[in-house]
C-alpha positions, 0 to 999 in steps of 0.5 A, spaced: 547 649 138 545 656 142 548 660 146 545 663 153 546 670 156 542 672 162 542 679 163 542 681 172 540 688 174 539 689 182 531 689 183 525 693 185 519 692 189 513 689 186 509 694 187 510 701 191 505 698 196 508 698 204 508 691 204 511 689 197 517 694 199 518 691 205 519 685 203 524 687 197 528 690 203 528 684 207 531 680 201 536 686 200 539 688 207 539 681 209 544 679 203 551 678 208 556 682 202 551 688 203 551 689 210 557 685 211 557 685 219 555 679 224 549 675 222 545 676 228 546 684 229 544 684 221 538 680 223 536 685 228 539 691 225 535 689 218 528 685 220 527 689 227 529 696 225 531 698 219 524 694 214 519 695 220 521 703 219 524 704 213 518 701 207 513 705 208 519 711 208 521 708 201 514 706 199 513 714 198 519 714 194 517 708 189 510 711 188 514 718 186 517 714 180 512 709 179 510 709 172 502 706 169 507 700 166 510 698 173 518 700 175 522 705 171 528 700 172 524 693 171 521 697 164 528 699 161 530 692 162 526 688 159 526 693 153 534 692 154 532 684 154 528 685 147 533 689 143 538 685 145 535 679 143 534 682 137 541 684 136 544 677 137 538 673 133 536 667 134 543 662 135 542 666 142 537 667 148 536 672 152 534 672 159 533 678 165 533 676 173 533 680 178 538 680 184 532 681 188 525 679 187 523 678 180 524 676 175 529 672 180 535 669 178 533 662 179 527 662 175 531 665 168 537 660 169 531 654 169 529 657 162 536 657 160 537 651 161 531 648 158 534 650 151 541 646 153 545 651 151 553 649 149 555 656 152 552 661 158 554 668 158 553 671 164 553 679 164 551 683 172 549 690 170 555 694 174 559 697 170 564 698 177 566 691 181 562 691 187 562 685 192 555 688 194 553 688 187 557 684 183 560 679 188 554 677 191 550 676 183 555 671 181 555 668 188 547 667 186 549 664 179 554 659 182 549 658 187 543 655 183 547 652 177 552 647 182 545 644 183 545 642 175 547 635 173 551 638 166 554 645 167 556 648 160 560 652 159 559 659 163 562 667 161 561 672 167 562 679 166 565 683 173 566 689 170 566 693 164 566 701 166 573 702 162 570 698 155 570 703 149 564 702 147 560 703 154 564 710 155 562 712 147 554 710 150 554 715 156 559 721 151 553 720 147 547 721 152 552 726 155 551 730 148 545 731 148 546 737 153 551 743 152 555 741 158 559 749 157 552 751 160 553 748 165 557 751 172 560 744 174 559 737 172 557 732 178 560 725 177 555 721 182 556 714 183 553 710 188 556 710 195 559 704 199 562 703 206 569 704 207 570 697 209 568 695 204 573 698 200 578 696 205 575 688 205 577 687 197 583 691 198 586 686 203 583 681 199 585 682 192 591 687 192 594 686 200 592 692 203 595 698 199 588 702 199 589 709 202 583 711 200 586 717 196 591 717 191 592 710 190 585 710 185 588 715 181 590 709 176 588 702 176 594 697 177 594 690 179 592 691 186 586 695 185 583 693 178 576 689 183 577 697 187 569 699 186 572 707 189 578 706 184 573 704 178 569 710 179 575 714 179 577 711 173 570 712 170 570 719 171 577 720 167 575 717 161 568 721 161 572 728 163 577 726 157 573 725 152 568 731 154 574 736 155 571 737 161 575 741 165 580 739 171 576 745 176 569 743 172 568 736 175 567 733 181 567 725 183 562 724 190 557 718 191 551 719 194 545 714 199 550 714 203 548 711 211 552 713 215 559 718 215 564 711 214 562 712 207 566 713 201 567 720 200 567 726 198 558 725 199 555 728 193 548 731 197 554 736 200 557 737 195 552 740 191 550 744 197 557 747 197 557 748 190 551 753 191 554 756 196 559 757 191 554 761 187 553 755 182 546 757 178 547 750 174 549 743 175 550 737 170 550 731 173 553 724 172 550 717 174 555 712 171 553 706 176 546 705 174 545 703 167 537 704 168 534 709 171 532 708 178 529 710 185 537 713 186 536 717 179 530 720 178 528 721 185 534 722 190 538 726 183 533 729 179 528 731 186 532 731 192 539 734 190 535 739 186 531 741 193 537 742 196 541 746 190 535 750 190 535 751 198 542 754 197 542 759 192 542 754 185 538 754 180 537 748 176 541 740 176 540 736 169 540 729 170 544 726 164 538 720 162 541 712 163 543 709 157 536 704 160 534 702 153 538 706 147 540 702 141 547 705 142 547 701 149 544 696 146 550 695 141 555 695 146 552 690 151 553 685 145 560 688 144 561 687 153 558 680 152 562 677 145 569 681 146 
């Protein structure tokens, strides 16, 4: 009897085009754990303000990154997908959804259940909890298999930034450049609004978030925090790096409004070359495939910014996307 593992990562577009933009947008931005506010403000603010301007914005963006094979994250995670495969032999199958457009995870769950596995392993590809990310693609999961006549048995995975061997990976990418080249090092994550924080923290830890000290350990209360798992992130990478306390910076970045999470890593970068910093190594440990946030807005926006102030360069450390280490620690993730 097999055994099923579905691997989410968040989705992409299409196809750069205005219009396949437009339409992964909709499908994002109008999920109620990403803008988590009244239902008929988010239809106004989503489907008449914010898709109408913003796709042919982004689609600008996603044709900078697009490669002749398709989307940079959709590629490396189906490579992901194929190597995993490999790796686990033929008592598994592995499939690939996204949260958003396709392969969706519907469609990936139909084929699982096709096999009629014994056991489901369920595995979003956030290191950190997130009700926005995580959250809402296990809701979906649930959504679409509490339709199925036989539910077998199911493992989900919530979080996994502090397992050994997803730290081991991005040590060993981090290797690949001589951080003491290096003036600072930037630990850039994705940004979330602070009331998202605050939601989970009065939900799951009885409101103790303080936004500040209360994420300089995980306990209890914040294990789900995603601002307290960065934090923690960033720790274990620094510890096993040697990097300096004055030489490190946590920040988050694509933030919409000033009620992110702070500090913002595009003005941090600004202050650091106002500083005098000439090079600047940068971390994105919240995206394990290389995406529109990576490439673009780190490798070519935050660059712009560097250099408008007086920097010289910032290397983006890769994305573990597809690398075989990578590879073996999804396996250890999914069967610890």
């Amino acid at each position: 009897m097999k055994k099923a593992v579905l691997l989410i990562n968040l989705g992409t577009p299409d196809s750069p085009t205005p219009s396949k933009v437009g339409k992964y947008l909709t499908q994002f931005l109008n999920d109620k754990r990403v803008i988590d506010i009244n239902p008929v403000g988010r239809f106004i603010l989503v489907n008449l303000i914010i898709v109408p301007f913003r796709s042919f914005k982004s689609s600008k963006l996603y044709k900078a990154i697009w490669t002749k094979e398709g989307s940079p994250l959709l590629l490396n995670s189906f490579l992901l997908k194929d190597k995993l495969q490999q790796k686990l032999g033929n008592d598994y199958v592995v499939e690939l959804a996204m949260r958003y457009q396709s392969p969706n995870i519907k469609t990936a769950l139909e084929k699982i259940r096709e096999q009629r596995p014994e056991q489901i392993h369920i595995l979003p590809l956030y290191p950190q909890y997130a009700s926005s990310s995580t959250g809402s693609t296990l809701e979906e999961v649930l959504r679409q298999i509490r339709k199925w006549e036989v539910i077998p048995n199911i493992k989900s995975v919530s979080k996994f930034y502090d397992h050994p061997k997803f730290i081991s990976s991005l040590v060993s990418e981090a290797k690949k450049h001589k951080i003491v080249d290096y003036d600072h090092v930037l630990f850039s994550y994705h940004g979330l609004p602070e009331r998202q924080i605050l939601k989970g923290s009065a939900h799951y830890g009885g409101n103790t978030c303080q936004m500040g000290a209360c994420c300089n350990t995980i306990t209890k209360n914040n294990q789900y925090c995603y601002r307290a798992n960065c934090f923690e992130t960033t720790r274990q990478l620094v510890k096993a790096l040697n990097i300096p306390e004055d030489k490190y910076t946590t920040a988050f970045q694509s933030r919409l409004d000033n009620k992110w999470l702070q500090p913002f890593s595009d003005k941090v970068i600004e202050e650091l070359a106002k500083n005098g910093a000439k090079k600047i190594l940068v971390f994105s440990p919240a995206f394990v495939a290389d995406c529109l946030e990576t490439i673009y807005e780190i490798g070519t926006e935050y660059e712009e910014i560097f250099k408008h102030h007086g920097g010289e360069k910032i290397m983006l450390v890769n994305s573990l996307n597809a690398n075989d280490e990578w590879v073996d620690a999804v396996k250890s993730i999914l069967l610890d």
